[in-house]
N, CA and C atoms of all chains as a GROMACS GRO file, in nm:
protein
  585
    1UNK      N    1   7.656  12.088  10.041
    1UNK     CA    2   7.678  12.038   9.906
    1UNK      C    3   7.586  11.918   9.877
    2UNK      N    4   7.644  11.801   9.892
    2UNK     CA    5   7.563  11.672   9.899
    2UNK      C    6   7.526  11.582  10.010
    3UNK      N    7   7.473  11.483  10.032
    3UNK     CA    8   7.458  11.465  10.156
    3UNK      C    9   7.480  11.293  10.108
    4UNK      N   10   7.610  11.319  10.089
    4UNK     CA   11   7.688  11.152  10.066
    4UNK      C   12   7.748  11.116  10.179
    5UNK      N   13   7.782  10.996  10.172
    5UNK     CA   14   7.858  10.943  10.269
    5UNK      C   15   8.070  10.945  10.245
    6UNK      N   16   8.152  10.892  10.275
    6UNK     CA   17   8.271  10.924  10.215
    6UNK      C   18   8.301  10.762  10.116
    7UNK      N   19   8.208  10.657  10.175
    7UNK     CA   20   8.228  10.592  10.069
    7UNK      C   21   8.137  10.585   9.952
    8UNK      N   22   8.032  10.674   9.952
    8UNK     CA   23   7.961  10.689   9.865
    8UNK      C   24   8.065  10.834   9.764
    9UNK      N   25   8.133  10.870   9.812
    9UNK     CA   26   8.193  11.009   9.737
    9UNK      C   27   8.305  10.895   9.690
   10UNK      N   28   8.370  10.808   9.748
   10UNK     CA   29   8.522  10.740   9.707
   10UNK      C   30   8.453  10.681   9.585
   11UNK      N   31   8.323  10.556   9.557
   11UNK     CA   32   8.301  10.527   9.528
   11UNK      C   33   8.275  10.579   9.304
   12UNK      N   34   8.241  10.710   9.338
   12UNK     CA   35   8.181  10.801   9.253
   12UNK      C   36   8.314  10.862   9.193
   13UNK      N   37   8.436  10.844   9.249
   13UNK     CA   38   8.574  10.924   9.285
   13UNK      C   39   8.642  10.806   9.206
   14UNK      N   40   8.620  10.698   9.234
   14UNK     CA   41   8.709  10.594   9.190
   14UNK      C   42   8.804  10.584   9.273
   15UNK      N   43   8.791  10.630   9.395
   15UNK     CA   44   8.923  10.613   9.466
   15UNK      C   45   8.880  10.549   9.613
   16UNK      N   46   8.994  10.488   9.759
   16UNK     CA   47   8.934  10.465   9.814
   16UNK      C   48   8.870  10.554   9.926
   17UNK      N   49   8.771  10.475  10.049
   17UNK     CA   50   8.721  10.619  10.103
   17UNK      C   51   8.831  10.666  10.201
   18UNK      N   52   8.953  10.577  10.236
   18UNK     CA   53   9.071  10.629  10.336
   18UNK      C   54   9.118  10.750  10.256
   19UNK      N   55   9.112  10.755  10.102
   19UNK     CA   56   9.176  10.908  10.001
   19UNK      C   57   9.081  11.001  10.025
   20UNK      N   58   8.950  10.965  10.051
   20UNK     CA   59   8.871  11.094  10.084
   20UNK      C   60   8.820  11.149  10.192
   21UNK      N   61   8.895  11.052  10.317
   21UNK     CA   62   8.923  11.114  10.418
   21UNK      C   63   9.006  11.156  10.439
   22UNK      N   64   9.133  11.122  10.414
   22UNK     CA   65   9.258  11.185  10.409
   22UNK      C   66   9.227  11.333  10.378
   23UNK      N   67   9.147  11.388  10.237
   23UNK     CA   68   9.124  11.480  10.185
   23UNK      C   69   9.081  11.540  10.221
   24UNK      N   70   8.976  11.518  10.328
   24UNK     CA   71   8.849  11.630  10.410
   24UNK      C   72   8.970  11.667  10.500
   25UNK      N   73   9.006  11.536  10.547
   25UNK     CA   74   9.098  11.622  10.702
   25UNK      C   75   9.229  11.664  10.676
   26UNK      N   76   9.246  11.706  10.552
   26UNK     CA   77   9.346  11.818  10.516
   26UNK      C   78   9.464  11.705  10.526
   27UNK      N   79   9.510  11.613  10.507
   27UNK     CA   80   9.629  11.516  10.541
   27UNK      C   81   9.693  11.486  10.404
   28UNK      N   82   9.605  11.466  10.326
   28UNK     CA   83   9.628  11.487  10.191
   28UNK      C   84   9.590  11.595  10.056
   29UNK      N   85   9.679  11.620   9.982
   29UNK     CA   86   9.628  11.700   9.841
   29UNK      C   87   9.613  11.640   9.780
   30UNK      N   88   9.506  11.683   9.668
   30UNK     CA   89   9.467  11.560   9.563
   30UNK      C   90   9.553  11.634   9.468
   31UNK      N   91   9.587  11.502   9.390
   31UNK     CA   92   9.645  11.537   9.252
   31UNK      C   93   9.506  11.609   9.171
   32UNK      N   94   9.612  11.756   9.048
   32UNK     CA   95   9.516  11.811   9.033
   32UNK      C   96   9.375  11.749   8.874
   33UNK      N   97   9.457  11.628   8.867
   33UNK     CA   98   9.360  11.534   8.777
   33UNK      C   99   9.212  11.506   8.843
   34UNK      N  100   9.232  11.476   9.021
   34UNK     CA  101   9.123  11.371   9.103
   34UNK      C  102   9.087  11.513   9.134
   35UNK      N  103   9.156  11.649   9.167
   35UNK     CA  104   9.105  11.797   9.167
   35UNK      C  105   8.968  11.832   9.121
   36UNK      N  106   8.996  11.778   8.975
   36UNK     CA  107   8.911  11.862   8.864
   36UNK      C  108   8.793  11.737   8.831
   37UNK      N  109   8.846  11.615   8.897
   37UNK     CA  110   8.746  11.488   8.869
   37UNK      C  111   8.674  11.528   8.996
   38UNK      N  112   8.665  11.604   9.111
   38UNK     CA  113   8.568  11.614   9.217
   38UNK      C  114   8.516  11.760   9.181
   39UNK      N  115   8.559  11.850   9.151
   39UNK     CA  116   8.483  11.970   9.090
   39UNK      C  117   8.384  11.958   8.972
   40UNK      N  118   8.444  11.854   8.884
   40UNK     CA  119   8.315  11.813   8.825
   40UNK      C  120   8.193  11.737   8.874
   41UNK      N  121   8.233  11.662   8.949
   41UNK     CA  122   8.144  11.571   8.984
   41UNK      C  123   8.027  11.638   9.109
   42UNK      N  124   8.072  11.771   9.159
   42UNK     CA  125   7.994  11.884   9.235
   42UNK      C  126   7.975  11.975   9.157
   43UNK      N  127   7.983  12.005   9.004
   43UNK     CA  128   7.960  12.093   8.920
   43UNK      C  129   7.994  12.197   9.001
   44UNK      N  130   8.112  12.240   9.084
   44UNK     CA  131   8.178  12.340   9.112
   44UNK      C  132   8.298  12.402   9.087
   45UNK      N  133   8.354  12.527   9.012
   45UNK     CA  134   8.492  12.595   9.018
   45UNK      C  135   8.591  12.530   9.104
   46UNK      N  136   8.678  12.466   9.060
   46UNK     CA  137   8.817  12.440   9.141
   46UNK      C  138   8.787  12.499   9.256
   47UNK      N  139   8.794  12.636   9.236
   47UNK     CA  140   8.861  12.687   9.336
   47UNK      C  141   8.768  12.713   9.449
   48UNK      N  142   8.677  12.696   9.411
   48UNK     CA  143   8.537  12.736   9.513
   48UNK      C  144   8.614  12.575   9.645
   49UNK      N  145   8.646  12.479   9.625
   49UNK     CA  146   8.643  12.353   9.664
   49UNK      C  147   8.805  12.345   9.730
   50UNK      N  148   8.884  12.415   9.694
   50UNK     CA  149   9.026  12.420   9.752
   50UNK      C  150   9.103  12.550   9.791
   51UNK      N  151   9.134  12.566   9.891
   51UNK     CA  152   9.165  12.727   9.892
   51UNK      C  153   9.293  12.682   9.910
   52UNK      N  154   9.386  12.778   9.919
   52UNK     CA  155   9.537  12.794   9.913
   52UNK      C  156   9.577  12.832  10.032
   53UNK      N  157   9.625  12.779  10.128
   53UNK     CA  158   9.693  12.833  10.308
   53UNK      C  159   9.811  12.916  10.268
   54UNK      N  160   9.771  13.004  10.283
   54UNK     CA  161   9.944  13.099  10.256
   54UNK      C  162  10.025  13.068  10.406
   55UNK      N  163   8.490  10.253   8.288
   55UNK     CA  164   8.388  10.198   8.348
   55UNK      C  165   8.280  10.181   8.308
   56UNK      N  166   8.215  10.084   8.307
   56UNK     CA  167   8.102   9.982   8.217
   56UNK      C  168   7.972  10.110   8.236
   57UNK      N  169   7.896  10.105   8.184
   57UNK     CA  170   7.764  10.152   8.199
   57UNK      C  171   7.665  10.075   8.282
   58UNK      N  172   7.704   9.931   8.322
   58UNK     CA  173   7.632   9.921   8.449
   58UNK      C  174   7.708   9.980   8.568
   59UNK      N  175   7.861   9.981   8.558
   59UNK     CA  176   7.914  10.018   8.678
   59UNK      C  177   7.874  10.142   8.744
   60UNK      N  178   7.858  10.240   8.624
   60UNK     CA  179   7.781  10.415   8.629
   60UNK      C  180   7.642  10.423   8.664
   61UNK      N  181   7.552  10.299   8.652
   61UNK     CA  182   7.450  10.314   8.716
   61UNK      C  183   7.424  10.230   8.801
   62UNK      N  184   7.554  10.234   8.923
   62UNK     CA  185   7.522  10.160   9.015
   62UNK      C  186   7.564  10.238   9.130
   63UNK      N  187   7.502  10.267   9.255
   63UNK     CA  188   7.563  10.390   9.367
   63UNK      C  189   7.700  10.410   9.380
   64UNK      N  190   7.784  10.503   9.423
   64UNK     CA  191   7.860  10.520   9.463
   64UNK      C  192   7.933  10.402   9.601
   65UNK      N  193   7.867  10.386   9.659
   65UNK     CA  194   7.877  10.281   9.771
   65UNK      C  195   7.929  10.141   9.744
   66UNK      N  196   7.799  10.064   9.579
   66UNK     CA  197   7.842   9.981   9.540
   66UNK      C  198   7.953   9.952   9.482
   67UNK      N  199   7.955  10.083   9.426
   67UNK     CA  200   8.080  10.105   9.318
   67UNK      C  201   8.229  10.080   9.375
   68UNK      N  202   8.240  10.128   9.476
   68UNK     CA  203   8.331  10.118   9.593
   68UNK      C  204   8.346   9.984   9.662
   69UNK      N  205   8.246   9.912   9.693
   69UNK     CA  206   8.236   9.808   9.713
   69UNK      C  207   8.333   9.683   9.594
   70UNK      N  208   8.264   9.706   9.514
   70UNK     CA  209   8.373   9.639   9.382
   70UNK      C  210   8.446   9.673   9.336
   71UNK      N  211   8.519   9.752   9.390
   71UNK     CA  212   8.651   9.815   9.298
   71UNK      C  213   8.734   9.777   9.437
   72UNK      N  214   8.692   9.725   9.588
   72UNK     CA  215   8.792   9.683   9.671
   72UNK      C  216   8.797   9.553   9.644
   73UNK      N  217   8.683   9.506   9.650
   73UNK     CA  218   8.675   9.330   9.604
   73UNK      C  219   8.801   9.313   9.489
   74UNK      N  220   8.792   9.370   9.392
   74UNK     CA  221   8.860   9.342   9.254
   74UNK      C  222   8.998   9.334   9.300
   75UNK      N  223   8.991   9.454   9.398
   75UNK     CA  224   9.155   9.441   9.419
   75UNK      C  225   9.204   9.336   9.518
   76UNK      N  226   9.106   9.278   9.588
   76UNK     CA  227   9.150   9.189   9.676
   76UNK      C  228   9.194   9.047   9.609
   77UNK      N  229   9.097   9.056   9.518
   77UNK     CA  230   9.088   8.933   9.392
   77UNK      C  231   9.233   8.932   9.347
   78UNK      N  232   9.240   9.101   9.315
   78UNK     CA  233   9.393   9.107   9.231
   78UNK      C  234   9.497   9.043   9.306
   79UNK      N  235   9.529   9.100   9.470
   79UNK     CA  236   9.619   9.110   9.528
   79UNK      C  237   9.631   8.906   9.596
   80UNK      N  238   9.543   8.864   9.559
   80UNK     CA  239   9.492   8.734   9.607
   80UNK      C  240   9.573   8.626   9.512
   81UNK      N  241   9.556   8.718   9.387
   81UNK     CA  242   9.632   8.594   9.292
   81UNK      C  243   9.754   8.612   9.245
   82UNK      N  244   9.848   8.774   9.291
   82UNK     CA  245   9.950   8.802   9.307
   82UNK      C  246  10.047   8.725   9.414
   83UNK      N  247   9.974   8.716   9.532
   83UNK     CA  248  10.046   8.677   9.598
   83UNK      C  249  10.057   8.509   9.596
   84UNK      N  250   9.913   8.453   9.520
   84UNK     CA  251   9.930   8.318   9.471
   84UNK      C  252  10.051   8.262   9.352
   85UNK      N  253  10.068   8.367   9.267
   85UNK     CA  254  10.142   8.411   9.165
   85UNK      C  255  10.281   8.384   9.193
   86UNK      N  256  10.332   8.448   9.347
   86UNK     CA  257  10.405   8.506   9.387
   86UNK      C  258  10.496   8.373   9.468
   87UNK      N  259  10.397   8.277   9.515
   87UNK     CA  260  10.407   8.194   9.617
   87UNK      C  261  10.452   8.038   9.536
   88UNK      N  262  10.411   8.069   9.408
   88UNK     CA  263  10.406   7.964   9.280
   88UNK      C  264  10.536   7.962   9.229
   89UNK      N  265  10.606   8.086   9.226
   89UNK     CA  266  10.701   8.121   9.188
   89UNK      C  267  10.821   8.141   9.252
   90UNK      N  268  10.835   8.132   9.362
   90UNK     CA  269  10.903   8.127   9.466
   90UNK      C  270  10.941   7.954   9.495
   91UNK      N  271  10.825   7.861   9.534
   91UNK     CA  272  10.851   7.729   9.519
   91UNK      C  273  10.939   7.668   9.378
   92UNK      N  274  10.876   7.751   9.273
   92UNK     CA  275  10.933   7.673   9.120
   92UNK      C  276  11.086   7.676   9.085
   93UNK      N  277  11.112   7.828   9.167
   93UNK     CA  278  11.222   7.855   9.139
   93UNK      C  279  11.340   7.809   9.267
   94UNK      N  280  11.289   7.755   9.383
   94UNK     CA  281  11.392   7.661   9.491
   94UNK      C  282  11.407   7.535   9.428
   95UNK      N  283  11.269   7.468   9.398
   95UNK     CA  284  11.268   7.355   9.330
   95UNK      C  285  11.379   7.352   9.229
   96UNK      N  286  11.344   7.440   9.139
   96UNK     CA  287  11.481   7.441   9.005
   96UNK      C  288  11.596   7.477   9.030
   97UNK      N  289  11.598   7.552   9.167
   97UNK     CA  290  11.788   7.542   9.230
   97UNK      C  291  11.771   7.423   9.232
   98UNK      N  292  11.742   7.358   9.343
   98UNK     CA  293  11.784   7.201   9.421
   98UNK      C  294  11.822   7.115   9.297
   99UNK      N  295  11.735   7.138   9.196
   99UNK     CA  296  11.766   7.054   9.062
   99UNK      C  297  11.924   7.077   8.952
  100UNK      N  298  11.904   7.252   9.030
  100UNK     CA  299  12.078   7.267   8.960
  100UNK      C  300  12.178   7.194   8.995
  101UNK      N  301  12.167   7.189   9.183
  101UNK     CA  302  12.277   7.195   9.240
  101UNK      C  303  12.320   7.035   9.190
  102UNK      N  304  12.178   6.970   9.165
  102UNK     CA  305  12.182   6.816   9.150
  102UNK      C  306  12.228   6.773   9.023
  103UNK      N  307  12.229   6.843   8.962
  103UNK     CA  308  12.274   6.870   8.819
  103UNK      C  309  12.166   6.796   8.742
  104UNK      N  310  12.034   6.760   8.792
  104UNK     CA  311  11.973   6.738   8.686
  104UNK      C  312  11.886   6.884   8.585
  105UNK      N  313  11.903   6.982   8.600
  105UNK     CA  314  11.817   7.069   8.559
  105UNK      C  315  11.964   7.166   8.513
  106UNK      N  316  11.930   7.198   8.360
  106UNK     CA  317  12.094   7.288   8.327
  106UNK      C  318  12.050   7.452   8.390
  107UNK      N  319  12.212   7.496   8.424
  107UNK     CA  320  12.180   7.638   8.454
  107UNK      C  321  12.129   7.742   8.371
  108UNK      N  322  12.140   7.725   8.199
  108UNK     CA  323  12.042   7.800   8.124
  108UNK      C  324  11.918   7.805   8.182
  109UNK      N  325  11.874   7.678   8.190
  109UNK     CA  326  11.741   7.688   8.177
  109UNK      C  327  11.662   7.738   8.316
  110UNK      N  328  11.788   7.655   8.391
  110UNK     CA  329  11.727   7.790   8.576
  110UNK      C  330  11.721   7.959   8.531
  111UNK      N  331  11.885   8.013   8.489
  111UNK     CA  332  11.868   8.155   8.460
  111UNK      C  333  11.721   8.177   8.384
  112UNK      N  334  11.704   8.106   8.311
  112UNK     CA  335  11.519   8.160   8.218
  112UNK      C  336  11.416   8.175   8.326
  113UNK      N  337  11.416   8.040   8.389
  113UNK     CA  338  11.311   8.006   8.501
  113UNK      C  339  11.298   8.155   8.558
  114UNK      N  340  11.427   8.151   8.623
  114UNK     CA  341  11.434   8.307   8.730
  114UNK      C  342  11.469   8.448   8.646
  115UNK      N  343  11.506   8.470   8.499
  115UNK     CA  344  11.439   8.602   8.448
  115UNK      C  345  11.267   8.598   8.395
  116UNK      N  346  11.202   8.464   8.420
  116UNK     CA  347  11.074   8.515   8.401
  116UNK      C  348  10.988   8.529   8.540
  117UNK      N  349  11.026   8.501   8.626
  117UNK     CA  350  10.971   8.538   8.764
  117UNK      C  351  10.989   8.689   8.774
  118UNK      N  352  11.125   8.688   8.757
  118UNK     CA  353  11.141   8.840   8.778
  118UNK      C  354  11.061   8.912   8.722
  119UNK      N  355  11.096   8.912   8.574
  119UNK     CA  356  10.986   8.964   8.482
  119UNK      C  357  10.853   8.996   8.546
  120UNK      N  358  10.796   8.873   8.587
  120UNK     CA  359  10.667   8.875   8.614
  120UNK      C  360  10.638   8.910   8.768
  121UNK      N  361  10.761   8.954   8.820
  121UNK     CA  362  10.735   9.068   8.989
  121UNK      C  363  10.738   9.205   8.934
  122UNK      N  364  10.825   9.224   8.839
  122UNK     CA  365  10.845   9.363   8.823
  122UNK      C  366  10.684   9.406   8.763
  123UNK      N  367  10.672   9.320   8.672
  123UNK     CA  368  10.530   9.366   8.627
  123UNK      C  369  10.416   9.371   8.659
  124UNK      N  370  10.365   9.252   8.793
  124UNK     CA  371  10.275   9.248   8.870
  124UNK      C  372  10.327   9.384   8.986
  125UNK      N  373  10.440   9.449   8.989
  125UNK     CA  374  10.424   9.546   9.078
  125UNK      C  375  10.376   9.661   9.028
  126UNK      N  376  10.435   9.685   8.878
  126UNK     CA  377  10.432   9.810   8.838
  126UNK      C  378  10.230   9.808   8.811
  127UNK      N  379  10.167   9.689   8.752
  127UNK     CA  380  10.066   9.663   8.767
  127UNK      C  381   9.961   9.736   8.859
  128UNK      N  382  10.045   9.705   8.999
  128UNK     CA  383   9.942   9.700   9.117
  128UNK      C  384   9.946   9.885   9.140
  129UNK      N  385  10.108   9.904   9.113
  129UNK     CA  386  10.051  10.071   9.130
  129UNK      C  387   9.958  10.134   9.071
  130UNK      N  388   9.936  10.091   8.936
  130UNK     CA  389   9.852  10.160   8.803
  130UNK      C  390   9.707  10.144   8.879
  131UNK      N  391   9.702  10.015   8.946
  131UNK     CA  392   9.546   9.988   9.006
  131UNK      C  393   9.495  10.064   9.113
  132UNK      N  394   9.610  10.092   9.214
  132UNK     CA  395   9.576  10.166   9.334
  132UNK      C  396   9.515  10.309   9.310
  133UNK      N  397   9.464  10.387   9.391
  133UNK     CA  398   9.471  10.506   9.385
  133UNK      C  399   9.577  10.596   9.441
  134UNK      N  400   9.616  10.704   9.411
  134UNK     CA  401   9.683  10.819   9.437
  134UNK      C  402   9.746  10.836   9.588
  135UNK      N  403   9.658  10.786   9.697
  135UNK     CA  404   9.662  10.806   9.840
  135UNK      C  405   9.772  10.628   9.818
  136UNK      N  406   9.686  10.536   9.810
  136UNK     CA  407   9.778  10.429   9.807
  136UNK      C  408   9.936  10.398   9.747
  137UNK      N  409   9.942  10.470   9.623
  137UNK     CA  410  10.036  10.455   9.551
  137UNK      C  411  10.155  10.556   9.662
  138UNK      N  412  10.105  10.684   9.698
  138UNK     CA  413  10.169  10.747   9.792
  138UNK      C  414  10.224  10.699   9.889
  139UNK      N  415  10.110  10.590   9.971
  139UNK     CA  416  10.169  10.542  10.063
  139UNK      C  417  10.306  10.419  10.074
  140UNK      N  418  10.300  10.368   9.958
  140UNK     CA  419  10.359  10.306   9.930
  140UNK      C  420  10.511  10.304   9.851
  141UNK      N  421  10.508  10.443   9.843
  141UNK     CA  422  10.606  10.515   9.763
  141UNK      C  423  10.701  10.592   9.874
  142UNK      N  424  10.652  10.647   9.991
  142UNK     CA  425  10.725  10.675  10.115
  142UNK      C  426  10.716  10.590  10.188
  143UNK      N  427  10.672  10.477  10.179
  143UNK     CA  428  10.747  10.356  10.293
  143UNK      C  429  10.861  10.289  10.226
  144UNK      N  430  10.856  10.252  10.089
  144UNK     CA  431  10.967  10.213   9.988
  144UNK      C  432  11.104  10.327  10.015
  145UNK      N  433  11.088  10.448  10.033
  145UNK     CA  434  11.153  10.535  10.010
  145UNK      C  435  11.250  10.538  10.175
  146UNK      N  436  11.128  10.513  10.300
  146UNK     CA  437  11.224  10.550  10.431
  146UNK      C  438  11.240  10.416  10.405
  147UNK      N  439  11.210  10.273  10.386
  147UNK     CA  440  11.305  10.164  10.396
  147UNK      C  441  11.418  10.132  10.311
  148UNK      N  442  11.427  10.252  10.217
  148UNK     CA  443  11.563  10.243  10.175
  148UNK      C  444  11.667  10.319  10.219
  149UNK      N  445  11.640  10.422  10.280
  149UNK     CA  446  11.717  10.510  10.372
  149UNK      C  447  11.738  10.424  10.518
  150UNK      N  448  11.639  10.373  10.535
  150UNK     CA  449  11.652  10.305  10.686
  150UNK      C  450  11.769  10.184  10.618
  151UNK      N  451  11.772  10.114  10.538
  151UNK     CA  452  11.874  10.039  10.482
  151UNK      C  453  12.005  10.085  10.462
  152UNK      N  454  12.032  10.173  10.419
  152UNK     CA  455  12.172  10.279  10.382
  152UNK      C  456  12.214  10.283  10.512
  153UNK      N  457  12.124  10.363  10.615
  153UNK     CA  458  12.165  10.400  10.745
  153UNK      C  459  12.180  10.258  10.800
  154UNK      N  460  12.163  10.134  10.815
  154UNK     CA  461  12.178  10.115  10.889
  154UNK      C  462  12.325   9.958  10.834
  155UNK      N  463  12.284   9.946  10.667
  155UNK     CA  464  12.440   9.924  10.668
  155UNK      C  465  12.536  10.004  10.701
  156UNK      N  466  12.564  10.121  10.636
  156UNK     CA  467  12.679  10.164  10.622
  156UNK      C  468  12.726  10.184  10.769
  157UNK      N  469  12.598  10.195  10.900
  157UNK     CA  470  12.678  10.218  11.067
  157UNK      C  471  12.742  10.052  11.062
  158UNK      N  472  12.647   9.937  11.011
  158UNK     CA  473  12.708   9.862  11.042
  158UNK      C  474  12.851   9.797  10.988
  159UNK      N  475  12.865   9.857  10.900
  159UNK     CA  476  13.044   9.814  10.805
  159UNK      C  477  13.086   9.941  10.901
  160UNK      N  478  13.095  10.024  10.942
  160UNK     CA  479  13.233  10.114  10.988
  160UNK      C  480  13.186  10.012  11.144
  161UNK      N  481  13.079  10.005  11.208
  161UNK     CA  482  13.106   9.970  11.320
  161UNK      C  483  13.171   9.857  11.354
  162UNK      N  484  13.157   9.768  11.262
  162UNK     CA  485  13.240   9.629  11.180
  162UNK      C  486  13.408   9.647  11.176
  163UNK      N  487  13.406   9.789  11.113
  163UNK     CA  488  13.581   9.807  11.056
  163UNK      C  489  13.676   9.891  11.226
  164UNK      N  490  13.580   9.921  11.280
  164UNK     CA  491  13.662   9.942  11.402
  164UNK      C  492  13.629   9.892  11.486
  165UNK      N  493  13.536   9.737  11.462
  165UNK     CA  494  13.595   9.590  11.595
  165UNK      C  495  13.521   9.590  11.671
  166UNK      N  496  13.361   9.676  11.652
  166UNK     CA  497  13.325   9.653  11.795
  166UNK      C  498  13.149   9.584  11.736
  167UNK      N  499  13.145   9.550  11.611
  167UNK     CA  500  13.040   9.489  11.559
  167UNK      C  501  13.076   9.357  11.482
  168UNK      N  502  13.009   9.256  11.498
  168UNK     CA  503  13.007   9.119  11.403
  168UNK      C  504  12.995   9.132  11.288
  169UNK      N  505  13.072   9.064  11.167
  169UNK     CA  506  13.026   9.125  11.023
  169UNK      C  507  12.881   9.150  11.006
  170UNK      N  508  12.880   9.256  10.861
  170UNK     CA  509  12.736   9.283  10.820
  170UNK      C  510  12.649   9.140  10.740
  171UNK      N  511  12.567   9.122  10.833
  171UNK     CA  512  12.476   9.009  10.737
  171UNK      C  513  12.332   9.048  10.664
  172UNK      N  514  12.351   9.002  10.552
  172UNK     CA  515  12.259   9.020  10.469
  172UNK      C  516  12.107   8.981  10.455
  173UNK      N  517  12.086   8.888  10.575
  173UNK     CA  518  11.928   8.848  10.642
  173UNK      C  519  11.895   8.935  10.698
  174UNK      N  520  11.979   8.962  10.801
  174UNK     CA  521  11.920   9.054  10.935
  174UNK      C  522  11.941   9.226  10.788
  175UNK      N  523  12.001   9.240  10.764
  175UNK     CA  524  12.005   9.358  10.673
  175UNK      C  525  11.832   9.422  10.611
  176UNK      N  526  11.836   9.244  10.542
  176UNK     CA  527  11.703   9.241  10.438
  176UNK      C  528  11.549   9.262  10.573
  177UNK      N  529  11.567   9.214  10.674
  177UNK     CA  530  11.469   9.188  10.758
  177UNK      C  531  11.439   9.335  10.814
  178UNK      N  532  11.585   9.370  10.835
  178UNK     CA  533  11.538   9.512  10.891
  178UNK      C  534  11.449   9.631  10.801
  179UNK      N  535  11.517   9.611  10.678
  179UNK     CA  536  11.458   9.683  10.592
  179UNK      C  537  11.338   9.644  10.565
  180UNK      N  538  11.286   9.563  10.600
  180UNK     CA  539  11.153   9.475  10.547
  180UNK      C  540  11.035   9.577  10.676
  181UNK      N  541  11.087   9.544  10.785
  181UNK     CA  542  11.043   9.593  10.902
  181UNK      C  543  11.057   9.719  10.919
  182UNK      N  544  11.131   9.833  10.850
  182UNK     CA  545  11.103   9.945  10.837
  182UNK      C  546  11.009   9.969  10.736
  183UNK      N  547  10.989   9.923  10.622
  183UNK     CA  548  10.897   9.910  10.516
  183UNK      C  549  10.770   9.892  10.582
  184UNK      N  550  10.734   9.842  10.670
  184UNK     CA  551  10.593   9.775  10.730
  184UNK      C  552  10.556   9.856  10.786
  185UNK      N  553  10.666   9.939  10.920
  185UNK     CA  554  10.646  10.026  10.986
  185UNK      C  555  10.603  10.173  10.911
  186UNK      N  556  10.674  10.176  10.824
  186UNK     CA  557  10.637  10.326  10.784
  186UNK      C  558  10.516  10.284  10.677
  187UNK      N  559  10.477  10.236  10.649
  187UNK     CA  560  10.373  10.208  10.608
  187UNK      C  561  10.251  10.228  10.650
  188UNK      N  562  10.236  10.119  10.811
  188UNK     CA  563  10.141  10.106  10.881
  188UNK      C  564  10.136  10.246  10.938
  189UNK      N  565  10.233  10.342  10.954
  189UNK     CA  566  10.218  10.441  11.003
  189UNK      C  567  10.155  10.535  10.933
  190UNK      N  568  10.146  10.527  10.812
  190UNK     CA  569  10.123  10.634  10.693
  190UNK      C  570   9.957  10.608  10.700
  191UNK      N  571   9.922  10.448  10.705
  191UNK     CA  572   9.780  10.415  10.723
  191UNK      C  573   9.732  10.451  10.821
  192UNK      N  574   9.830  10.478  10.953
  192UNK     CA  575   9.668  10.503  11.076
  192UNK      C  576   9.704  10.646  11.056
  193UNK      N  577   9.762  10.736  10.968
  193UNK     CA  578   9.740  10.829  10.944
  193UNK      C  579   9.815  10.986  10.963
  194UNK      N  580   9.952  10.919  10.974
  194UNK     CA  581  10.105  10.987  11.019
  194UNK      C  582  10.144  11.005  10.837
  195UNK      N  583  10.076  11.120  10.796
  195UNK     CA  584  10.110  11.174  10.692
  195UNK      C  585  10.192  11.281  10.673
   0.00000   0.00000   0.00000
């Protein structure tokens, strides 16, 4: 995708980089507001970026 | 967010949006510490009767006032992960509170515990609050 760092992604995110690690290592879900604020911000489909664990 | 803030990296950006909050949380707790003194001070003055109890009750509904609102404040500022975390440590230190009055009034009512005190009560709950907290931070989600 990009070749950011996680406080360069928190930063861009508005959030901190402990929320966007949380997020990579699956510990947290983002609310689907900060969802659609990181799919934009990778100009990618939701869903391409979150899959669903049945 | 400003249009310099948007053209400034991600990194920086991050950079000042922790500062701000440290700033925030810096003059909250200055806030906090101001208000706490003003309002012992204005007991000692009740008890002395120079200061009337109207005017203490005001003293201490505008402190309050101004905790409830510097809290509700600080959530609006945090992000999502923070506000979380802070929302299940609030949550097991109030359960850890329930549980651990209510063992202590029955253990109280059948003689084999000292009455329930309301320091050690508040402390414990304080100390479960910290704990589940700190736990949520190194990452016990």
């Amino acid at each position: 995708m990009r070749d950011w760092s996680q406080a360069e992604l928190a930063g861009r995110l508005d959030v901190s980089r402990q929320a966007v690690n949380a997020i990579e290592t699956g510990k947290h879900d983002p609310s689907l507001p900060l969802a659609f604020r990181i799919a934009r911000l990778f100009e990618m489909p939701i869903e391409e970026i979150f899959h669903d664990e049945p | 967010m400003t249009s310099h803030e948007q053209s400034l990296s991600g990194e920086a950006r991050l950079k000042q949006r922790r500062n701000r909050l440290v700033r925030y949380l810096a003059l909250t707790l200055f806030a906090g510490f101001i208000g706490g003194v003003m309002t012992g001070w204005a007991g000692r003055l009740v008890t002395t009767e120079a200061l009337p109890v109207p005017l203490f009750v005001g003293l201490w509904l505008a402190v309050l006032i101004a905790f409830v609102w510097f809290t509700r404040d600080y959530f609006r500022r945090v992000d999502e992960l923070e506000l979380l975390d802070n929302l299940w440590a609030s949550t097991i230190a109030v359960y850890a509170f329930f549980a651990a009055a209510g063992s202590w009034f029955v253990f109280h009512d059948i003689g084999i515990a000292p009455p329930p005190s309301g320091e050690a009560l508040g402390l414990f709950t304080f100390a479960a609050l910290l704990i589940a907290y700190a736990a949520r931070k190194i990452g016990v989600r």
